[in-house]
C-alpha positions as CSV (number, residue, x, y, z in Angstrom):
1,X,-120.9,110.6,130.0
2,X,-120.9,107.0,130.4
3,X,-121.4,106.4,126.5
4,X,-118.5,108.9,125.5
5,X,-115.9,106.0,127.9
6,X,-117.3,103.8,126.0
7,X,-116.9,104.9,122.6
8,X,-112.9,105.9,123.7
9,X,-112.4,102.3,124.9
10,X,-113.8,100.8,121.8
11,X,-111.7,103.5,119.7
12,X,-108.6,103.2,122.0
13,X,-106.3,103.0,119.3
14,X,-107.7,106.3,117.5
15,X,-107.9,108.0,121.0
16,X,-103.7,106.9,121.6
17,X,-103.2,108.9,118.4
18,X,-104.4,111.6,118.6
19,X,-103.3,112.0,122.6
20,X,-99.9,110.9,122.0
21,X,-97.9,114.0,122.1
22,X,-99.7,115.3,125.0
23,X,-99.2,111.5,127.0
24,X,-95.4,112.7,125.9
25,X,-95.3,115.7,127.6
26,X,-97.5,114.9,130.7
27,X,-94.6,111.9,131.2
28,X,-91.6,113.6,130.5
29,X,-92.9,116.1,133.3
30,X,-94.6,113.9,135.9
31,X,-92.8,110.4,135.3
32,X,-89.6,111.0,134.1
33,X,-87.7,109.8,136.6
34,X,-89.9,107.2,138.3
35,X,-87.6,104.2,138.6
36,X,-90.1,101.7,140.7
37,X,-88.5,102.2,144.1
38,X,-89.9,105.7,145.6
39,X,-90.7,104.2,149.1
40,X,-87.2,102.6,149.0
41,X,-85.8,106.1,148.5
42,X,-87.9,107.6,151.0
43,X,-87.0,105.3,154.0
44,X,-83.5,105.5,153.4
45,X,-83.5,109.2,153.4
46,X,-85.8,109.7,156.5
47,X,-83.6,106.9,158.6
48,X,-80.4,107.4,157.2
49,X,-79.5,104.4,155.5
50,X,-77.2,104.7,152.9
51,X,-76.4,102.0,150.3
52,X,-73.2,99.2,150.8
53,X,-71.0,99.1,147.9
């Protein structure tokens, strides 16, 4: 309901505690190895271009 988002957000730090572990896990298996350049990746491998060094 509307008044239990607002209770969380005004008891955001209690609500990070006691989520922590499973924010851990959810990363490690989702977001591990998110660097900030997916679409980079992407349209070098679908046109080929490979990186000058």
């Amino acid at each position: 309901t509307s008044e239990e988002v607002i209770d969380a957000i005004k008891n955001i730090e209690e609500i990070s505690k006691q989520y922590s572990q499973r924010y851990d896990e959810f990363y490690h298996r989702f977001c591990e190895w998110e660097d900030g350049h997916a679409s980079e990746k992407v349209v070098k491998s679908v046109f080929g271009i490979e990186d000058k060094e």
